[in-house]
Rosetta silent file (secondary structure, phi, psi, omega in degrees, C-alpha in Angstrom):
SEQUENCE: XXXXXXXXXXXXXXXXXXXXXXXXXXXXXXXXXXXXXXXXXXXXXXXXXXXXXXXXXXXXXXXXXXXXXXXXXXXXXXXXXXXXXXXXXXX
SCORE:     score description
SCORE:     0.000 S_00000001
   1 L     0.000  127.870  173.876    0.000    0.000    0.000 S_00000001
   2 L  -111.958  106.758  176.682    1.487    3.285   -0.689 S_00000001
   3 L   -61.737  157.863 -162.014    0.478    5.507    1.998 S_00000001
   4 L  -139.890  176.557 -158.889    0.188    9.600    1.550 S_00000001
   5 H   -65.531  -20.795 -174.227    0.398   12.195    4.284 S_00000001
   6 H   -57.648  -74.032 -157.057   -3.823   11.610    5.138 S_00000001
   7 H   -33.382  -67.120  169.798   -2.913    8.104    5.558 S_00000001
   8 H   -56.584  -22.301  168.084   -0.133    8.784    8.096 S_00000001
   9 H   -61.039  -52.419  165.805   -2.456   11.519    9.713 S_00000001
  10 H   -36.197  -32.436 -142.798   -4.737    8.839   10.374 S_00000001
  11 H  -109.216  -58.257 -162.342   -2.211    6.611   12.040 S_00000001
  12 H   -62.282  -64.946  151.641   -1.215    9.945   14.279 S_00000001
  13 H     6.246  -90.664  167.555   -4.817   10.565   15.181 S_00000001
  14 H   -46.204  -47.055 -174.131   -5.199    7.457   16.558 S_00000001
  15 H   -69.675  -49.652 -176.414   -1.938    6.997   18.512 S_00000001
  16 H   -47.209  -42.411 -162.087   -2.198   10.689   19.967 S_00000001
  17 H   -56.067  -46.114 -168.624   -5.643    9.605   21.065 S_00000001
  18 H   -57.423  -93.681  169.088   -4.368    6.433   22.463 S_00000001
  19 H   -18.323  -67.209 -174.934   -1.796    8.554   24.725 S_00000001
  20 L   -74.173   -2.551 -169.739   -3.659   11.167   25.640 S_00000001
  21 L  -129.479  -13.707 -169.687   -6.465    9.459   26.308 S_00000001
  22 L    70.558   14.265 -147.677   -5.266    6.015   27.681 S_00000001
  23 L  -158.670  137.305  143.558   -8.261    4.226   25.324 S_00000001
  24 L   -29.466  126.363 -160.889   -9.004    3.279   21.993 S_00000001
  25 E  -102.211  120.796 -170.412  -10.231    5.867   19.495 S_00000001
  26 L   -84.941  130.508 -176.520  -13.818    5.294   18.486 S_00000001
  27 H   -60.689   -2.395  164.097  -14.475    6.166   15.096 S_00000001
  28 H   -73.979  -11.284 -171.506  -16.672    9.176   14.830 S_00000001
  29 H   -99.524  -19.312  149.020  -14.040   10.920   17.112 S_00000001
  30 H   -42.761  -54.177 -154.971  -11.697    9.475   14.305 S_00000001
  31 H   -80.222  -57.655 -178.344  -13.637   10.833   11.797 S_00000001
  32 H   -87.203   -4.005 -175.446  -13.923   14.192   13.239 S_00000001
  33 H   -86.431  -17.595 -166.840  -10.526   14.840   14.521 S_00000001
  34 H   -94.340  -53.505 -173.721   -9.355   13.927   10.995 S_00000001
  35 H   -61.410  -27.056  118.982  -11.859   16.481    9.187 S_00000001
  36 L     1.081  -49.581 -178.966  -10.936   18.794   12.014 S_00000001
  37 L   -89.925  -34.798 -167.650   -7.207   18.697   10.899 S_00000001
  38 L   -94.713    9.851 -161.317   -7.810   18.366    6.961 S_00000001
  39 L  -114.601    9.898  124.611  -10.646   21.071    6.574 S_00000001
  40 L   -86.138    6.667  167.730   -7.570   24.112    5.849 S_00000001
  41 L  -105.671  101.973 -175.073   -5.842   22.317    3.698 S_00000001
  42 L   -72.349   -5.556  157.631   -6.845   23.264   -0.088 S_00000001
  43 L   -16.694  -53.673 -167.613   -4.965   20.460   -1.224 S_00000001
  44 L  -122.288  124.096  172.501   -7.525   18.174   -0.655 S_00000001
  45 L   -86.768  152.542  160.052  -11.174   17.670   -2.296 S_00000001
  46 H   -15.315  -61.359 -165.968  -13.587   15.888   -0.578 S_00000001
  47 H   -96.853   28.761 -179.837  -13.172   12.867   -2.534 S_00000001
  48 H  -112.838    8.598 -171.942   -9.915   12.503   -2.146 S_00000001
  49 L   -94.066  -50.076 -167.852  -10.025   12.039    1.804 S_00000001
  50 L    31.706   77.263 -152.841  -12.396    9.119    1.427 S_00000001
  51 H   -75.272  -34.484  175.715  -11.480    8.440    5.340 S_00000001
  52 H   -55.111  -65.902 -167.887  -14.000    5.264    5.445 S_00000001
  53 H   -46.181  -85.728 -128.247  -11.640    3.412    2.355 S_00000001
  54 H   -69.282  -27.080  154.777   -8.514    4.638    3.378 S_00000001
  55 H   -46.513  -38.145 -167.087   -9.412    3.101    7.679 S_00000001
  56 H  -100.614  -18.187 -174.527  -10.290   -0.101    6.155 S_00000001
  57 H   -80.452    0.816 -174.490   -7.377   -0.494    3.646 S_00000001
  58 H   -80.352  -39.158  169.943   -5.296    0.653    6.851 S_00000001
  59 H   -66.850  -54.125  172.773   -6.827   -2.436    8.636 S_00000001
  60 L   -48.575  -28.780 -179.035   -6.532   -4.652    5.549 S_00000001
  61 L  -119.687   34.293  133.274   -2.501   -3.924    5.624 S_00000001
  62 L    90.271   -0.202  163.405   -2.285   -4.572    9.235 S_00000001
  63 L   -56.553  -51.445  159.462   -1.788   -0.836   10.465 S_00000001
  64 E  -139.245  178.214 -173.417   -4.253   -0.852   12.635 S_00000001
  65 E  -133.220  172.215 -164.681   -6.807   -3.248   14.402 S_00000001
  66 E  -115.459  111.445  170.380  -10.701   -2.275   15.902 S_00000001
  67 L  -134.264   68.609 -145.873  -11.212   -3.519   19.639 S_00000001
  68 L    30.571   81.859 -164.072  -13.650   -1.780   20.620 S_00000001
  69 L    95.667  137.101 -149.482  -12.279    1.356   19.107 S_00000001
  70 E   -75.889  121.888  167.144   -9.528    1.625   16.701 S_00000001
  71 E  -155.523  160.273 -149.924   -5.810    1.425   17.574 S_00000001
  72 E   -69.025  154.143 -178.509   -2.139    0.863   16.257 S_00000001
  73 L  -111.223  153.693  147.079   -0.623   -2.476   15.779 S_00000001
  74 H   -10.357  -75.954 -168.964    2.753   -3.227   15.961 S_00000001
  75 H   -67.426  -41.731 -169.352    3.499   -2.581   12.170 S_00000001
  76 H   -78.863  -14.006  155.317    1.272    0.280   12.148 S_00000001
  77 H   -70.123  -31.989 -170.310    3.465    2.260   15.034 S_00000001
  78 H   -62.666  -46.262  173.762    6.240    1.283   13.347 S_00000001
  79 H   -67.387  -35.751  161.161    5.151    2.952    9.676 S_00000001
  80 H   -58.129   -2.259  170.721    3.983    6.205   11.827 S_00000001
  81 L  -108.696   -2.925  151.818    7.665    6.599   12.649 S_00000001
  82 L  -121.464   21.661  163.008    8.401    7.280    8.600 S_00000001
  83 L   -53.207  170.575 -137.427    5.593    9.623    8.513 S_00000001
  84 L  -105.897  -26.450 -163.053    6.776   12.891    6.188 S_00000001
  85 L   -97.287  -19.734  164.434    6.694   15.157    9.054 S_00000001
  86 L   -74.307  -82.423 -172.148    9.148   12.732   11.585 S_00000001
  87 L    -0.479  117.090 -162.155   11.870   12.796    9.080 S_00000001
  88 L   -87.843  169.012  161.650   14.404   14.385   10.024 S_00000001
  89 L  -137.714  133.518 -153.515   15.825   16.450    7.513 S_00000001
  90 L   -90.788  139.698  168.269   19.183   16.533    5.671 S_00000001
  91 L  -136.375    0.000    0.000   20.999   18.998    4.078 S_00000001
């Protein structure tokens, strides 16, 4: 799957949530924390956040799992640690 900065937003979302909250992030507070973050950014049309799709192909590649409320796997902390915005960057 080649993930894009939403994708990795997603993954942050959740994990912050996780911390800060001690609990599994249920998805409408997924849902709104992501349009919440994404709704200044002119980047993006509507149909390109498609947040339902890109949560289940996130599940489908093992990023994250749904336990009563959505949270990071293994693999999927690990891939949030090459998000675009960790990087450090070289010059």
């Amino acid at each position: 799957m080649h993930m894009d900065k939403y994708d990795f937003m997603i993954l942050e979302i959740i994990q912050n949530f996780k911390l800060e909250n001690q609990n599994h992030i249920r998805l409408s507070v997924l849902e709104r924390n992501f349009w919440k973050r994404i709704e200044a950014d002119t980047d993006l049309h509507v149909g390109q956040a498609r947040i339902g799709e890109r949560i289940t192909n996130l599940y489908l590649d093992g990023l994250i799992q749904n336990k009563d409320g959505y949270t990071l796997t293994k693999k999927g902390r690990e891939q949030l640690s090459f998000a675009p915005w960790n990087r450090e960057v070289v010059s």
